[in-house]
C-alpha positions as CSV (number, residue, x, y, z in Angstrom):
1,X,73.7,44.3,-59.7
2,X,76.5,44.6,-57.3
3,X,74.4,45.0,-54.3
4,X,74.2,43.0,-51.2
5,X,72.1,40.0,-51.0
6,X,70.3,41.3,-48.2
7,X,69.5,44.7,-50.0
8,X,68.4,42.3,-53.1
9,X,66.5,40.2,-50.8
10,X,65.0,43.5,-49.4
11,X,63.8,44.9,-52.3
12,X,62.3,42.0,-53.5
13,X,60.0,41.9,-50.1
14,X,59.0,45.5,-50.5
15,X,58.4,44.8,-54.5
16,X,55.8,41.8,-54.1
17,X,54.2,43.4,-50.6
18,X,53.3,46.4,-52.8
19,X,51.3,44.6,-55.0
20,X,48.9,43.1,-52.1
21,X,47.1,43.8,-49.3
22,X,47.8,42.7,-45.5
23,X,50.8,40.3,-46.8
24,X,53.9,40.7,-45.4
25,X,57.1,39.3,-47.1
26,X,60.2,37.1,-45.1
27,X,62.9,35.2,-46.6
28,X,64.9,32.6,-44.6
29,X,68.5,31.2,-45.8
30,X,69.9,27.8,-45.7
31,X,72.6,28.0,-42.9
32,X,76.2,26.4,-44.0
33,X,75.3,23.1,-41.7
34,X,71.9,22.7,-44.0
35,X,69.7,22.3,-40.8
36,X,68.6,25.7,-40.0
37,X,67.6,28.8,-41.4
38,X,68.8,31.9,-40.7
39,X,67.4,35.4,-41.6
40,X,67.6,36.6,-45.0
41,X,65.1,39.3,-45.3
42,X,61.6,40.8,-43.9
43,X,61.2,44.5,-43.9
44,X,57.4,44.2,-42.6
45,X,57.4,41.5,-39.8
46,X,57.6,42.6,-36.9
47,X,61.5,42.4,-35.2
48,X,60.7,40.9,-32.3
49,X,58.9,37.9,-34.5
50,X,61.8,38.0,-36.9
51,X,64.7,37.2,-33.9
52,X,62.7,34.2,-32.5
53,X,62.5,32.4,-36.2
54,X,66.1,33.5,-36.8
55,X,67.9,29.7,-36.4
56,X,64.4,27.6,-37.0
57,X,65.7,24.0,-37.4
58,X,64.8,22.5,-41.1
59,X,62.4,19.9,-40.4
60,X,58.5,18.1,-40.3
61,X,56.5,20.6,-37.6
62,X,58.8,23.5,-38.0
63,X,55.9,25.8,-39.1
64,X,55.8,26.2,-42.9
65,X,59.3,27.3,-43.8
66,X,60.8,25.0,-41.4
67,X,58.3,22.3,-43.6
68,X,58.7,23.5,-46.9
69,X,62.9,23.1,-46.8
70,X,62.3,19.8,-44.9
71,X,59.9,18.3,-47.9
72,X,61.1,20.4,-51.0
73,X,57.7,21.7,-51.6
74,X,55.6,24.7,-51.1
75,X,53.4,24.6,-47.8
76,X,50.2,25.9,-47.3
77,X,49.0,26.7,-43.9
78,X,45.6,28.6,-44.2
79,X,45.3,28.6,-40.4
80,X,48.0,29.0,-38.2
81,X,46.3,28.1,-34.7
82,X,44.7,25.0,-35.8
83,X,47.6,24.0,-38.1
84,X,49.4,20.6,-36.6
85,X,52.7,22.0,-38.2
86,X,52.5,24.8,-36.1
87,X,51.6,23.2,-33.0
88,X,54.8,24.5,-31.4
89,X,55.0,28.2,-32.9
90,X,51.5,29.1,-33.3
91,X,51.7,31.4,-29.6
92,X,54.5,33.1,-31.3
93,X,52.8,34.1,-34.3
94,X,49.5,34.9,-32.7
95,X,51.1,37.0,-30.7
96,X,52.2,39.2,-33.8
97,X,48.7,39.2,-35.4
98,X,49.9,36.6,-38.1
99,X,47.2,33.6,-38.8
100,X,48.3,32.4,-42.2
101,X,51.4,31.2,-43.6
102,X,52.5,30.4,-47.2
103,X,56.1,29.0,-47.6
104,X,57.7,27.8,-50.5
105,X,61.4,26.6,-50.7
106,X,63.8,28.6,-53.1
107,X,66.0,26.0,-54.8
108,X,69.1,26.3,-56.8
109,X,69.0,25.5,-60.3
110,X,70.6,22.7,-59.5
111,X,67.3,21.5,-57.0
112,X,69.4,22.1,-53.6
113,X,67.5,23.7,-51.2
114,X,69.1,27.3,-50.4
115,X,66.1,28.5,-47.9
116,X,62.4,29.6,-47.9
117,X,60.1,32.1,-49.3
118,X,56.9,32.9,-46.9
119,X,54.0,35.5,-47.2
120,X,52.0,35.8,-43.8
121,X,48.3,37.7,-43.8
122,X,46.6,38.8,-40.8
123,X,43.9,36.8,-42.0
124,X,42.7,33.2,-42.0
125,X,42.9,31.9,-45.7
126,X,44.8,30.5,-48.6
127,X,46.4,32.4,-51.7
128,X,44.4,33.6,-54.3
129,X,45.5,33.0,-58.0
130,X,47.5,36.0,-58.3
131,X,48.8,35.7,-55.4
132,X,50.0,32.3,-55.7
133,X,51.8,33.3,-59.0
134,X,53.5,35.8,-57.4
135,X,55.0,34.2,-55.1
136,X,56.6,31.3,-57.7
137,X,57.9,34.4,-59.3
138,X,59.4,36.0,-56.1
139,X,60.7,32.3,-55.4
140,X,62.4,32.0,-58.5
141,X,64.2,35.8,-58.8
142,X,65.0,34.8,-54.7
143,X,67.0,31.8,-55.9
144,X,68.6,33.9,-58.8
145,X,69.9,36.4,-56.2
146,X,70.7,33.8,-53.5
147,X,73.3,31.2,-56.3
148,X,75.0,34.3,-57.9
149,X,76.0,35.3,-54.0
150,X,77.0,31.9,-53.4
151,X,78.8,31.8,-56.2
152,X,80.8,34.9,-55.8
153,X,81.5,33.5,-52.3
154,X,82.7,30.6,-53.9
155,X,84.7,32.7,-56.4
156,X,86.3,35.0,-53.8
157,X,87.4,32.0,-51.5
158,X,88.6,30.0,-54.4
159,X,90.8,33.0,-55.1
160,X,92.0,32.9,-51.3
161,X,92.2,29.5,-50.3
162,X,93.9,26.5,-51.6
163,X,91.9,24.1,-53.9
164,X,93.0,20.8,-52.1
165,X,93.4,21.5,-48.4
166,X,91.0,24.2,-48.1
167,X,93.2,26.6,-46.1
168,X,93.6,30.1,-47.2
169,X,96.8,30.3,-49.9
170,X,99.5,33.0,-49.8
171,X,97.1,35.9,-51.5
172,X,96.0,35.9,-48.0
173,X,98.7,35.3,-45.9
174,X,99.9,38.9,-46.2
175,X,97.1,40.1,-45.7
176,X,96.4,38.3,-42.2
177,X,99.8,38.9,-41.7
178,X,100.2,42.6,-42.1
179,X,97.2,42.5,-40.0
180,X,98.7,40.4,-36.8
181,X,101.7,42.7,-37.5
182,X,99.4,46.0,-37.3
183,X,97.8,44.5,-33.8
184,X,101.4,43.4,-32.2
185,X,102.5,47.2,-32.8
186,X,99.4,48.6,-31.1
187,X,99.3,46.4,-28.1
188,X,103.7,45.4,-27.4
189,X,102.9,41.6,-28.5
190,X,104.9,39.3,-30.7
191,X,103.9,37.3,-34.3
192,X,105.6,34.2,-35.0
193,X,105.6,33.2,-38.4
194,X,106.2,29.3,-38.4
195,X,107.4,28.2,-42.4
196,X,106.6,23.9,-42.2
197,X,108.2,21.7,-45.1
198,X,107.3,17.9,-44.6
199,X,110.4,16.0,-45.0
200,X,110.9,13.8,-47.9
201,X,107.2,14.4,-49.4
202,X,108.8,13.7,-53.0
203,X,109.4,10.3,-51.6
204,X,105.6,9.4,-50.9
205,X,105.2,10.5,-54.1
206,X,107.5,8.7,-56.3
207,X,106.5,5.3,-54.2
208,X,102.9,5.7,-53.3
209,X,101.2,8.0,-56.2
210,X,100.1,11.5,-56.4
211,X,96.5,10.5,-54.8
212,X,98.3,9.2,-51.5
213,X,100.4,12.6,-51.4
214,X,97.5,14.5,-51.9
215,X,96.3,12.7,-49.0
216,X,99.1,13.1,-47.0
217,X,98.7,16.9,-47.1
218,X,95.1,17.1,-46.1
219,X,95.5,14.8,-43.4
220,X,98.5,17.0,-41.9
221,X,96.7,20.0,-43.1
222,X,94.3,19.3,-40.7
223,X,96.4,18.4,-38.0
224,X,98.0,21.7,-38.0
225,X,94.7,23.2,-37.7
226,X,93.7,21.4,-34.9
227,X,96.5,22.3,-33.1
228,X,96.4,26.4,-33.2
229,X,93.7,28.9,-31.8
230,X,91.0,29.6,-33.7
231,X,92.6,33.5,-33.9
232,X,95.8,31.9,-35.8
233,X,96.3,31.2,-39.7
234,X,97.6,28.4,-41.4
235,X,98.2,28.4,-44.7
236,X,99.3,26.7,-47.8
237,X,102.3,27.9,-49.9
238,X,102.0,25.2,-52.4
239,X,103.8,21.4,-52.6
240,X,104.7,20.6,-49.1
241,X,105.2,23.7,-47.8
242,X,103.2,25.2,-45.0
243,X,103.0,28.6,-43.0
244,X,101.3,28.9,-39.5
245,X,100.5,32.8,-38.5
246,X,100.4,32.9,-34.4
247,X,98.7,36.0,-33.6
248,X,98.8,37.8,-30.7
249,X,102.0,36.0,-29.2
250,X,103.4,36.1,-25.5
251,X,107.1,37.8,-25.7
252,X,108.1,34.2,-24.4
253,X,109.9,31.9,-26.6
254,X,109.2,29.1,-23.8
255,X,105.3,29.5,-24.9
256,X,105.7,29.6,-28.3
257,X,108.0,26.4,-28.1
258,X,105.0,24.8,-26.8
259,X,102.9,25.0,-29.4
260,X,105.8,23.9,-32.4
261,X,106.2,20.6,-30.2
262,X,102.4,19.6,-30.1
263,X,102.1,20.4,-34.2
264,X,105.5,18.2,-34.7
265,X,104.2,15.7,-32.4
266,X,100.6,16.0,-34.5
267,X,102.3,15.7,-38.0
268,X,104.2,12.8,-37.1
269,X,101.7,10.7,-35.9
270,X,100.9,7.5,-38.2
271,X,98.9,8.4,-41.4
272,X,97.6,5.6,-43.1
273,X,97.6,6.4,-46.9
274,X,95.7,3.0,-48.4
275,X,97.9,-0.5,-47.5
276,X,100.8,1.8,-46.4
277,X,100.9,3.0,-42.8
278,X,104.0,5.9,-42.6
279,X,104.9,8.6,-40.1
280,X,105.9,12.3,-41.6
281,X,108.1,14.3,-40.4
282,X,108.8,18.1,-41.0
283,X,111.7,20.3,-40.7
284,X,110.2,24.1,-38.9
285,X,111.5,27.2,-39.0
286,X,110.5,30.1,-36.8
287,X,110.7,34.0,-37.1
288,X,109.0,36.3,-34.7
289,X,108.1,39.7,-35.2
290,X,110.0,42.3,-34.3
291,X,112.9,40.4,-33.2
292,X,113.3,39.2,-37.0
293,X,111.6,41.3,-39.1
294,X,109.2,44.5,-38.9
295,X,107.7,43.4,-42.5
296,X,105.8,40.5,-44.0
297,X,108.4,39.6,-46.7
298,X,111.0,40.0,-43.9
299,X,109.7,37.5,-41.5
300,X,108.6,35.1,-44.4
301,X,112.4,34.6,-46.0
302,X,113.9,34.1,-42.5
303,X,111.5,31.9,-41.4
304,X,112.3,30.1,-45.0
305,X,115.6,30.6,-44.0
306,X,115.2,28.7,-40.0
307,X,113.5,26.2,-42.1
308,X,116.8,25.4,-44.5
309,X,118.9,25.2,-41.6
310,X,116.5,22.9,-39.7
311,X,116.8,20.6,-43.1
312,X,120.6,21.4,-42.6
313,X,120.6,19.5,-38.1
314,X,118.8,16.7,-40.2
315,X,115.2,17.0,-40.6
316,X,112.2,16.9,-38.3
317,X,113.5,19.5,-36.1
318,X,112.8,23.6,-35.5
319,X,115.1,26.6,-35.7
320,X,114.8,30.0,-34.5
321,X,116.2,32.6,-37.2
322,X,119.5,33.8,-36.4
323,X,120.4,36.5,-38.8
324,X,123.6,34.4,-40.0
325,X,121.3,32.0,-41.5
326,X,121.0,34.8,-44.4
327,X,124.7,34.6,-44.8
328,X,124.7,31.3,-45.4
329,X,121.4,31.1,-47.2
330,X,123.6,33.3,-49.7
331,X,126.8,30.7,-49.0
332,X,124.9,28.0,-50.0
333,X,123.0,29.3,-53.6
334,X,126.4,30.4,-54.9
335,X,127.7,27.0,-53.9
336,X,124.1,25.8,-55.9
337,X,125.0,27.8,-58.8
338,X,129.0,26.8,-59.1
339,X,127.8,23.4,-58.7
340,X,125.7,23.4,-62.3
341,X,128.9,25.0,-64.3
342,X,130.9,22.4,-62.1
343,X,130.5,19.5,-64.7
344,X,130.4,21.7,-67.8
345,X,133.8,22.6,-66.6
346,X,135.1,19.4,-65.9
347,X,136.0,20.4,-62.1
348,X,135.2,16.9,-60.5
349,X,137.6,14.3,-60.1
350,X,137.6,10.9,-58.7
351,X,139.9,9.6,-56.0
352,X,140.3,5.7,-55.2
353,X,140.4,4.3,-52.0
354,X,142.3,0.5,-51.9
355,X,139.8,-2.2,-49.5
356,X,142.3,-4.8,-48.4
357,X,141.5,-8.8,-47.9
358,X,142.4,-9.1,-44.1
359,X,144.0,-12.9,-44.3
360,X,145.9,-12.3,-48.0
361,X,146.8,-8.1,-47.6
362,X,146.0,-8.3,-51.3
363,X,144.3,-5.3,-52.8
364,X,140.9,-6.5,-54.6
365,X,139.0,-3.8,-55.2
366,X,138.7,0.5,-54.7
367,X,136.3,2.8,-53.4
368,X,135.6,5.6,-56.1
369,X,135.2,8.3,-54.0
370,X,134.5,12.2,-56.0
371,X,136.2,15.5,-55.0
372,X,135.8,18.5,-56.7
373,X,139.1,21.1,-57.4
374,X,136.5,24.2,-56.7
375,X,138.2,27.3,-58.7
376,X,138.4,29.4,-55.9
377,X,138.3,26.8,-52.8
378,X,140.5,24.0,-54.0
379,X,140.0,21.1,-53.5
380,X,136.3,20.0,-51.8
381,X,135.5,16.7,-49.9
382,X,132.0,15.7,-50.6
383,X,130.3,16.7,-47.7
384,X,131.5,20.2,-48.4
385,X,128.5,20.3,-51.8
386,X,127.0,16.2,-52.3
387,X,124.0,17.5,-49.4
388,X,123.5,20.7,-51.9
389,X,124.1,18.3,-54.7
390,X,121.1,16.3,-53.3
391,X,118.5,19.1,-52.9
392,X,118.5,20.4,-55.8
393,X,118.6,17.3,-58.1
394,X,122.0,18.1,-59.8
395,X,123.3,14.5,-57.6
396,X,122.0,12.5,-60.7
397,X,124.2,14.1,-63.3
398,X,126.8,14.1,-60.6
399,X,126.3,10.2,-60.0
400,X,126.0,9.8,-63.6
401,X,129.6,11.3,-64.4
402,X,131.1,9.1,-61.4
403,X,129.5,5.9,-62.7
404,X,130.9,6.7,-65.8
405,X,134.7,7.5,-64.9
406,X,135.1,5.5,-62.5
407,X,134.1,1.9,-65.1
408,X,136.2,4.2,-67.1
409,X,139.3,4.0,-65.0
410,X,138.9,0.8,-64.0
411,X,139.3,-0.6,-67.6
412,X,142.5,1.5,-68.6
413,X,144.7,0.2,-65.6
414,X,143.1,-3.5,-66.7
415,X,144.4,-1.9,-70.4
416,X,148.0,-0.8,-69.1
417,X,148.3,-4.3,-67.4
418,X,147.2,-4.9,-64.2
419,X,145.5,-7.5,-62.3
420,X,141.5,-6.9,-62.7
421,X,139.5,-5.5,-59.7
422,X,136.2,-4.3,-58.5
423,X,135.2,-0.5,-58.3
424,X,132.9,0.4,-56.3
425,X,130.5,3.1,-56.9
426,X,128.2,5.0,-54.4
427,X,124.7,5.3,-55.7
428,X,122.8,8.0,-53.5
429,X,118.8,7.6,-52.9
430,X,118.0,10.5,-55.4
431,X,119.6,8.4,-58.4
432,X,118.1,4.7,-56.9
433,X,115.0,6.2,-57.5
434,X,115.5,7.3,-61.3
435,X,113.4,5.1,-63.2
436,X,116.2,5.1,-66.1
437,X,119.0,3.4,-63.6
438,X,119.3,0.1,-64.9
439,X,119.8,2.1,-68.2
440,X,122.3,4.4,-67.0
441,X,124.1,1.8,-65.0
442,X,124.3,-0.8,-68.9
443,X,125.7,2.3,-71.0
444,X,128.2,2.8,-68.8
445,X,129.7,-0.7,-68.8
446,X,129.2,-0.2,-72.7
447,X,131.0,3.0,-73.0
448,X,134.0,1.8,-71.3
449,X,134.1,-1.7,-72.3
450,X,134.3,-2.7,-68.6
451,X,132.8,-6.4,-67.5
452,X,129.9,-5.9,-65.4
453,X,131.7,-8.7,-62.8
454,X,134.2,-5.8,-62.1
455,X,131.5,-3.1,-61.0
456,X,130.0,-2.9,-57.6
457,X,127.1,-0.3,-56.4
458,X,127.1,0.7,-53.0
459,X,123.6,1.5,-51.5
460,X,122.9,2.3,-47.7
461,X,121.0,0.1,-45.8
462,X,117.8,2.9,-45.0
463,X,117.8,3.8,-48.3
464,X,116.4,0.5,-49.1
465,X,114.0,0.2,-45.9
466,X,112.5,3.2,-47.5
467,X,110.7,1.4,-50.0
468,X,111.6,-2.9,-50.1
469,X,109.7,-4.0,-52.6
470,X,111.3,-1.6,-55.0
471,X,115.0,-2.1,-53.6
472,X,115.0,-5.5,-53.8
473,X,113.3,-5.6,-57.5
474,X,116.1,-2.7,-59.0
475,X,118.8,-4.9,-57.0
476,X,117.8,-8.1,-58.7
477,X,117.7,-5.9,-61.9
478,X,121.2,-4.4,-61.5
479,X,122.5,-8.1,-60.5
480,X,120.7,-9.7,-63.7
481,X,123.5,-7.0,-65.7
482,X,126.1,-8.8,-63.7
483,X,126.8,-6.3,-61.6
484,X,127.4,-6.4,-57.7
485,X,125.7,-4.4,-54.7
486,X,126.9,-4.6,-51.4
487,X,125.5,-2.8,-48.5
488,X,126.2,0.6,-46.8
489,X,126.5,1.9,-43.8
490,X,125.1,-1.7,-42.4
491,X,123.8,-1.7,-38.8
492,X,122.3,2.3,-39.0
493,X,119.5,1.8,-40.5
494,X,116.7,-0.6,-39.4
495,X,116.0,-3.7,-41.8
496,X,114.9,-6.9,-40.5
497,X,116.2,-10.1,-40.8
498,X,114.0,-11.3,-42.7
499,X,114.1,-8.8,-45.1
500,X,117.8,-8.7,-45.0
501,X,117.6,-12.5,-46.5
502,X,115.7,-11.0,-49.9
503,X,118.4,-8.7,-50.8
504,X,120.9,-9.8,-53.6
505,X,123.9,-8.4,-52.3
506,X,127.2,-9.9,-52.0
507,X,128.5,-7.7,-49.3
508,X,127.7,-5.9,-46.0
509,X,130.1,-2.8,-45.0
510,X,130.1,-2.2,-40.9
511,X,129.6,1.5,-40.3
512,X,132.9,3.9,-39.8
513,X,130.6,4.6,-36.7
514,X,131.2,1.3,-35.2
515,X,134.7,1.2,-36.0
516,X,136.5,4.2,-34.1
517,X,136.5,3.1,-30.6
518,X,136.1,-0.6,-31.7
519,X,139.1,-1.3,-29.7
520,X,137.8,-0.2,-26.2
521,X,133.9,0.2,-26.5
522,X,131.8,-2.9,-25.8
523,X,129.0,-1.9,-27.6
524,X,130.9,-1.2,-30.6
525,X,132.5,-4.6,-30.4
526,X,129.2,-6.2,-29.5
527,X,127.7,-4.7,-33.1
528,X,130.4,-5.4,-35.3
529,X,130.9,-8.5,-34.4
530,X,127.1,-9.3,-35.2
531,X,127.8,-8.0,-38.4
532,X,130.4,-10.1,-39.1
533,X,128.8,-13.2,-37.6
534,X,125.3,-12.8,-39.7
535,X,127.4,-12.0,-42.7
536,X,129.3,-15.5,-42.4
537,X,125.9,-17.1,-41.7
538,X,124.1,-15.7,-45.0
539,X,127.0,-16.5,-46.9
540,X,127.9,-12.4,-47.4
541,X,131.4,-10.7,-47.2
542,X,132.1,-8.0,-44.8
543,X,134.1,-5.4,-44.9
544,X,134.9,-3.0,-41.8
545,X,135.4,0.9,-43.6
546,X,136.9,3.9,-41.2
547,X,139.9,1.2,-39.8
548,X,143.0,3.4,-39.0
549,X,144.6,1.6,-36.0
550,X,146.6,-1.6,-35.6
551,X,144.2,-2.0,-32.4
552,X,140.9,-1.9,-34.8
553,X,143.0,-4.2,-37.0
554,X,143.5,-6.9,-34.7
555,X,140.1,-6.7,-33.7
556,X,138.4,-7.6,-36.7
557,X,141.0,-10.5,-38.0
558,X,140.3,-12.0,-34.8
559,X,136.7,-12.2,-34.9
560,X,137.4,-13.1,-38.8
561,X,136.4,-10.0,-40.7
562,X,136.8,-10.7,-44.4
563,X,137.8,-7.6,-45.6
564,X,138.7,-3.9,-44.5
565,X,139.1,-0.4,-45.6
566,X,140.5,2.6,-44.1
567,X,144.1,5.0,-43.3
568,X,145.6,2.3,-41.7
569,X,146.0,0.9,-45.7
570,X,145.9,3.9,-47.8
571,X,144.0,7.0,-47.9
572,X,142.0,7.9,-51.0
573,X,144.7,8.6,-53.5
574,X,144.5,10.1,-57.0
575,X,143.9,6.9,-60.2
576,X,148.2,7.2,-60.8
577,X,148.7,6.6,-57.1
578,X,146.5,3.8,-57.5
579,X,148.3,2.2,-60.4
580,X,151.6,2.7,-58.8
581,X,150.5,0.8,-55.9
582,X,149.9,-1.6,-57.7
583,X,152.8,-1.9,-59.5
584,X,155.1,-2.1,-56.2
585,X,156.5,1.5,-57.4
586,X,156.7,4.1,-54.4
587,X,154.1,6.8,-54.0
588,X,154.7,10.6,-54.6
């Protein structure tokens, strides 16, 4: 039947106390912490008796239910006042007219304990024959009743909750949510939704395994947990997304800043997933009701929304809707969706910045550097669509179509002529981490023809701190092709010394950063020329990008910079530019 355990459990006490004399019926249930029993059923007892056993701890002494779930068998106690097992209840039960006790665990199919079975007489004895069957028979239909309401427990929570971290899924976050909603309306209080997405999760992984990621989540699953009210709910959406409910909310943002700060400062404290010790970090976004949103759909997309622009300032940082954030939600999936047709349609082009040799002036290599001629917004830089490009995955064809133009270029103007050089190719994180690289990086060499001495990948210096071992294993990979790698962005990121002597790479690039007010600024000077000096002493090249004055210029031949790039040469010009150059012929 459908019926409530306890009306199950009921019945059954009424059913076998009809068919005796002076026996009264009581089931106890195994609580969720497996040491006490709690009060499942006893029609006849008297309610005073039933309150006072209501909690009895599972254990030796703890009359004869107490006994029987302790040892896993049935306990016989023909005399309550003389009974050592009742040494410490037998007052209480004397008190109720009850002198004999016969408890027998009820046990899953399984053999777990799920709580005890008792018959009490008014009389001093044991069971008789038929009584003793009956009560293996009440036993057994008592388990019956007691696993199918477990397991419809366990059916309805699966159905609510999330398999891995436990915490209720979004079946029923609306729910809770339309109900905090319902209770702020009644009583003038806010709801703050709170949408969580760790940073980078795909990165743990790619690197560490499935198992570690999984283990990531609980761990800041958990975290979360600890840091809200009891009343709160968080939930998981699914992958790394989270959603924290705050009920009942002070109309003061102050307050509710509060409690975002300690569950960022929880989430990115160190979690140590096997031999790998990492911090995670999660971008937050923040919708409150009815400032944002009088609706639970409402206040979950512009939550969503806070989130993206939190993701937007950089990661592991909170935003508090602002209803423009919908504009450029919308901005940014038609820029998502003119990005797909973008190289189907052959809108991307590649422009070629010239890096110089400080002592000689002599052009050596180019910078290929994409734009995109958008059909409606002309011509795009990349910071205008690579950060979209990089989100949603489309940065690998991307980086696959500039690898491959730009070894294409660079073997026609060696064709019409002139005097080889090095291109150099960005390579962004997403496409490092492709496992078919290597492969990518060969058939584009082969396609064009081009010598693998005369291409050069450019990776950023925290890109490889992000995962060493694997850096420095594609690097010496890529440089067994013939290729070369130089550095990015050098003095940013955070790699050691040490480390820095394990990577093949034949260049280091000083920050654009580092460069501007490298004419004035101590500090600037201070860093660059570090650079340069540590490049000289591991035998590197480096070359100073973002250089635009005579000043900067000066600078860096002095403290005998090897190479630079920047305005004060050439801005990025189109390939024809490039080859006029060259030639000595005049640009456009």
């Amino acid at each position: 039947t459908s019926s409530p355990l306890e009306d199950v459990l009921d019945c059954l006490m009424r059913l076998a106390e009809s068919q005796l004399t002076g026996i009264f019926g009581s089931v106890l249930l195994l609580d969720k912490d497996g040491s006490h029993l709690r009060h499942g059923a006893a029609p006849s007892l008297a309610k005073a008796y039933t309150r006072a056993i209501d909690g009895i701890a599972v254990g030796p002494k703890m009359g004869s239910c107490g006994t029987a779930a302790y040892r896993r068998e049935p306990v016989i106690v023909a005399d309550i006042m003389h009974d050592p097992l009742w040494q410490d209840h037998c007052e209480l039960a004397a008190a109720h007219g009850y002198r004999s006790c016969w408890s027998t665990p009820i046990l899953s199919h399984q053999g777990a304990v799920l709580g005890a079975f008792a018959m009490y007489s008014t009389t001093v004895r044991e069971p008789t024959a038929a009584e003793t069957r009956l009560i293996d028979f009440t036993t057994r239909i008592a388990g019956i009743a007691i696993e199918r309401k477990l397991a419809e427990d366990r059916i309805h929570f699966m159905a609510n909750h999330d398999v891995l971290t436990g915490l209720p899924n979004r079946a029923l976050l609306e729910d809770r949510l339309s109900q905090a909603i319902l209770y702020a309306q009644r009583y003038d209080r806010w709801v703050t939704v709170v949408f969580i997405d760790l940073d980078n999760f795909k990165l743990v992984n790619d690197t560490l395994g499935h198992n570690a990621g999984d283990e990531l989540l609980k761990t800041v699953a958990s975290r979360i947990v600890e840091r809200v009210r009891a009343t709160d709910t968080v939930v998981r959406l699914g992958g790394d997304e989270f959603v924290v409910v705050l009920f009942d909310q002070p109309t003061n943002v102050d307050l509710i800043s509060e409690t975002l700060q300690a569950i960022r400062a929880a989430i990115a404290e160190p979690v140590q997933l096997g031999a790998h010790r990492l911090r995670a970090t999660a971008s937050i976004g923040i919708a409150s009701y009815p400032k944002d949103g009088t609706n639970p759909d409402t206040l979950l997309a512009n939550a969503d929304a806070a989130m993206y622009r939190a993701k937007e300032f950089g990661r592991d940082n909170f935003q508090f809707y602002a209803p423009e954030f919908n504009t450029r939600a919308h901005e940014k999936f038609v820029l998502q969706e003119d990005l797909r047709n973008a190289l189907a349609r052959s809108e991307f082009t590649l422009f070629y910045q010239p890096q110089v040799d400080l002592r000689s002036g002599h052009v050596f290599a180019v910078e290929a550097l994409i734009r995109w001629n958008h059909p409606t917004r002309g011509m795009l830089a990349p910071t205008a669509f690579i950060p979209t490009a990089e989100e949603t995955s489309l940065i690998v064809p991307i980086g696959d179509w500039v690898l491959h133009e730009a070894c294409r270029q660079n073997k026609a103007w060696q064709d019409a002529g002139l005097p080889p050089m090095t291109v150099c190719v960005n390579v962004s994180a997403r496409q490092f981490r492709e496992k078919n690289l290597i492969g990518r990086v060969a058939d584009a060499l082969k396609v064009s023809g081009l010598e693998a001495r005369y291409l050069e990948l450019e990776v950023t210096e925290s890109l490889i701190m992000q995962d060493i071992d694997l850096a420095v294993a594609t690097m010496n990979q890529l440089q067994n092709l013939g290729v070369q790698i130089s550095i990015d962005d050098f003095g940013t990121g955070y790699s050691s010394l040490s480390a820095l002597k394990t990577f093949p790479v034949a260049r280091l690039k000083i920050d654009k950063s580092f460069i501007n007010d490298i004419a004035a600024d101590e500090n600037d000077q201070a860093v660059a020329s570090a650079v340069i000096s540590l490049g000289q002493n591991l035998n590197l090249r480096v070359i100073a990008e973002g250089v635009e004055t005579d000043d900067q210029v000066a600078f860096l031949r002095k403290n005998n910079c090897d190479e630079m790039q920047g305005y004060h040469f050439s801005e990025p010009v189109s390939a024809p530019d490039i080859e006029k150059m060259l030639s000595g012929e005049p640009l456009d």
